[in-house]
Structures are given as C-alpha cells and as structure tokens.
N, C-alpha and C positions, 0 to 999 in steps of 0.2 A: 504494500500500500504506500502510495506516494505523502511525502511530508503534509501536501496540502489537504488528500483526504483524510487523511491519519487525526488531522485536528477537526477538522470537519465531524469528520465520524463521532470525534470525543464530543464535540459540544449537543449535536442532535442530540447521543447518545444521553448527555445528563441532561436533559429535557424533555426525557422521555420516549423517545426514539422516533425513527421515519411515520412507524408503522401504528405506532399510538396516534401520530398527528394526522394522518390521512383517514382515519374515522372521526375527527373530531369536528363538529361543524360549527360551532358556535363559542362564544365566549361571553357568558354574562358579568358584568360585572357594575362596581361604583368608580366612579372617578374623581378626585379632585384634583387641581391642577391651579397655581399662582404662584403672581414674580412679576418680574422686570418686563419679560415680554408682553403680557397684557395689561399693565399699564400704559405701557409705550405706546400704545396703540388705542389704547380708549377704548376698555373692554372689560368686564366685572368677571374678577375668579369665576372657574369649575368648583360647586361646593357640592360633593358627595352624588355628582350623576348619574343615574341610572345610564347605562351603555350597551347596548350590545353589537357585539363584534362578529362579523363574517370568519372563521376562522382560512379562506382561501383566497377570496377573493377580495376586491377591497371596497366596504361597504360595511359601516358604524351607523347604527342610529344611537344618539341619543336624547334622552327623554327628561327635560328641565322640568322645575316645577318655577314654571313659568304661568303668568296668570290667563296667558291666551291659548296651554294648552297645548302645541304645536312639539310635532314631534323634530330633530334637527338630525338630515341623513345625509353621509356622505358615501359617496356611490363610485368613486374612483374619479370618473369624467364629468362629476355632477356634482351640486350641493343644490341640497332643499330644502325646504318648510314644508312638514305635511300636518293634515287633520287627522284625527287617531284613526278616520274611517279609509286612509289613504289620498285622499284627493290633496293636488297639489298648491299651498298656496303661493310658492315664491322658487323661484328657479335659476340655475346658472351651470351654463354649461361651461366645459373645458376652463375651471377657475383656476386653474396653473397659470394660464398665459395673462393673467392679469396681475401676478406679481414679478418683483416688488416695487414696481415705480407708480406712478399720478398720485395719486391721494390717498393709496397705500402703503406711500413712507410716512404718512401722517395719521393716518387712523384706518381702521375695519370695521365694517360694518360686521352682522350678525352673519352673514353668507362666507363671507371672507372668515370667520371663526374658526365656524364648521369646517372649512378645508381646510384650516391649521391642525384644529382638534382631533378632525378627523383621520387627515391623512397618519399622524405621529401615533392618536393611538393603534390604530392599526399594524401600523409598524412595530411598536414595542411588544404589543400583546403575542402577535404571531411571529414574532424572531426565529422559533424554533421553526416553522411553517414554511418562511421566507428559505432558511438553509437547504430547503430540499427542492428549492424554483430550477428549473434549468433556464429560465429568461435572467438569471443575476450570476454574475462571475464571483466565485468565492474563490480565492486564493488565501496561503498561509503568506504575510507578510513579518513572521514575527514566528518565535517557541509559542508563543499564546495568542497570535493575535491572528483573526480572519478581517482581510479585505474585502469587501463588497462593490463591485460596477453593478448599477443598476440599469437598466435598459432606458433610453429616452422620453419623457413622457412619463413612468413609473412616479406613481402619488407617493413621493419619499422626499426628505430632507435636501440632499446632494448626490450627482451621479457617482462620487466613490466616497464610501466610508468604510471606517474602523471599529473593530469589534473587540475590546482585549478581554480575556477571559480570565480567570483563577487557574494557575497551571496545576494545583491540585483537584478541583472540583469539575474545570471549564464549562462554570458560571458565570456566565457574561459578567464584567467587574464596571466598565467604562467603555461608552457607546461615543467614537469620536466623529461629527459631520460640520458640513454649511450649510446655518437652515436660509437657505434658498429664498425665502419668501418673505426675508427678511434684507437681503444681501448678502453677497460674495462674504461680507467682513462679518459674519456672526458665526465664527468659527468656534463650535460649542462642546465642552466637556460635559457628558451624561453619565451620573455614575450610577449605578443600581448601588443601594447602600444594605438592601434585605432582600431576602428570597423567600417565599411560604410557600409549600406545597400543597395544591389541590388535586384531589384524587390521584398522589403520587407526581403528578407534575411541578415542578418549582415555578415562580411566576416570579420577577421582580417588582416589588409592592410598595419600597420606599425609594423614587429616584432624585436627585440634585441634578439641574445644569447650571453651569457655569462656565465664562467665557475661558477658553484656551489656549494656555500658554505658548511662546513658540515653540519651546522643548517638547509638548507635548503632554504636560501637564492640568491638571485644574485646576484654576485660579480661587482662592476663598471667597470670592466677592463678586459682583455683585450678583444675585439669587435671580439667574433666570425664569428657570420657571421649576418649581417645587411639584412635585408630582406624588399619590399615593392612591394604593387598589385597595380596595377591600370586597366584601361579600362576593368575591369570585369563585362562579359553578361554570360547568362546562356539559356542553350537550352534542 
C-alpha cells in the first residue's frame, strides 16, 4: 500500500470505515456557531440549530426558530427559504459566483448565510464521506497530514486544503483552508479541540478557527468562528 493510501486508509478507518459511511444517509444534528466572521458581516450567531445533513450529497436544511417559520436549505447549487409544506419562498441559484466582492465585502444577507453555513457544515460533518469521493485528490502531504484538491465549482472553502491528523489516533486535529467567500486572505486555522462518539462513530463536536500563521500554525486570537454539535443521531 502506497504512503498516500496507507494514511488515507488510517483516517477512514478511525471514523468508522468506507463501509459504515456508505449506509449512512443522514446526519441529525444541533449547531451553534459565532465569532468574528458573522459579525463582520452583519449577521446574528447559530444558537443550538436544529440541522440536518445529506450524508453524500451536498444539501443541509436547517431549521431556526425563527418567528416566520421558514425552513433554511442549502442544496449545493442552490440556497433557499422554504415553508414546512415545501413550497419555495426565496431562491438563489449558483451562490458561489457571487462571492466575495459588491456588497458582500460589506454584509450578507440571510441567503448569503445559508451558503456559508451550509456549504462548511456539510463539509465538516461528512469529512469521513468526502475521503472516499473519487471527484477530490487526496494525497499524503505530510507523516499525518492529507491534502485535498477539490474539483471546480465543489461547495467547499478552497480548491486545496489541509487535513493534519493525531498520528496516534488519525483524528483529524487541525483543518487548514481559504475561506473563499471571504477572500484569498482569510487563511484559516480549524482545530477540532473534542471528539464524541455516536453509535461508535467519532464526530468532532468542539471546533476553534482562527486566523493562520505563516508557519503554519494557529494564531490565539482573534475567535473566528466558534463552533459546537450536540444531540447528534445518524440514520
């Protein structure tokens, strides 16, 4: 087995394997999420949302308790506004192509959220899910660390990122990208700081970003964006 799958194999492996994630279709879970980033942008914390997660494909609803109700879905090439009964109140297609410049260096709207929210949790939830894509180049760039190219277009942060692992555990430790939809210069350190295992799977449930050093490190300061799961089941 080659270096690159060799690590490959170990991190699937401690997340439960190929074969576990290819029956798994769903991911329920809570979200909260604040910091720097929705400030900057004129946007009220994630407190405890209800979420659920596409386990393959890339499509989160989540579900605010919001006074108008509306459910908030992100679909890959879409974000929307729905009614519990399905029907669409507010729509946007291909909302990649509208970051990060006009009026989205200055604030987001609620459509603009969702595809933040969206696209990222998806990504972190399914990391193990992602490893087994044959559309994303996984290489070992590192004793611990998987590189990731993502395909063009792919609802993800930046087209190459960094994955360093725990070389005893390879439990993802620190998720290195550019989020994109912010600018080239929001070179960001994500570190999973806990792991909790649901039905034998590990999740990373407490994460920190912050901005990244040139060496390659996390900076203490300033609290990108604060993240934590709780009440996660899987179906």
């Amino acid at each position: 087995m080659t270096e690159r799958n060799e690590l490959l194999h170990r991190v699937v492996e401690a997340y439960g394997g190929a074969a576990r994630w290819s029956v798994i279709r769903q991911i329920a879970l809570r979200v909260s999420a604040n910091g720097l980033a929705f400030r900057m942008k004129w946007r009220a914390p994630m407190i405890r949302v209800p979420a659920q997660i596409d386990a393959h494909q890339p499509l989160v609803r989540f579900f605010p308790e919001k006074r108008d109700g509306l459910i908030e879905v992100f679909a890959g090439d879409e974000v929307r506004l729905e009614r519990p009964d399905g029907s669409v109140v507010e729509a946007r297609s291909n909302p990649q192509r509208f970051f990060p410049g006009g009026r989205r260096l200055l604030w987001w709207d609620r459509l603009d959220q969702i595809y933040f929210a969206g696209y990222a949790l998806w990504n972190y939830v399914t990391f193990p899910a992602l490893l087994t894509r044959d559309d994303i180049d996984w290489q070992a760039s590192g004793d611990s660390t998987l590189r990731g190219r993502f395909p063009p277009g792919f609802p993800t942060h930046s087209q190459v990122q960094e994955f360093h692992v725990d070389p005893q555990t390879a439990l993802l430790t620190q998720h290195d990208y550019t989020a994109s939809v912010f600018g080239n210069w929001a070179k960001g350190a994500h570190r999973v700081l806990t792991h909790e295992e649901v039905d034998g799977i590990p999740f990373g449930t407490r994460r920190r970003v912050t901005p990244r050093r040139k060496n390659g490190t996390p900076a203490p300061f300033p609290l990108l964006v604060g993240i934590e799961f709780e009440a996660i089941g899987l179906d």
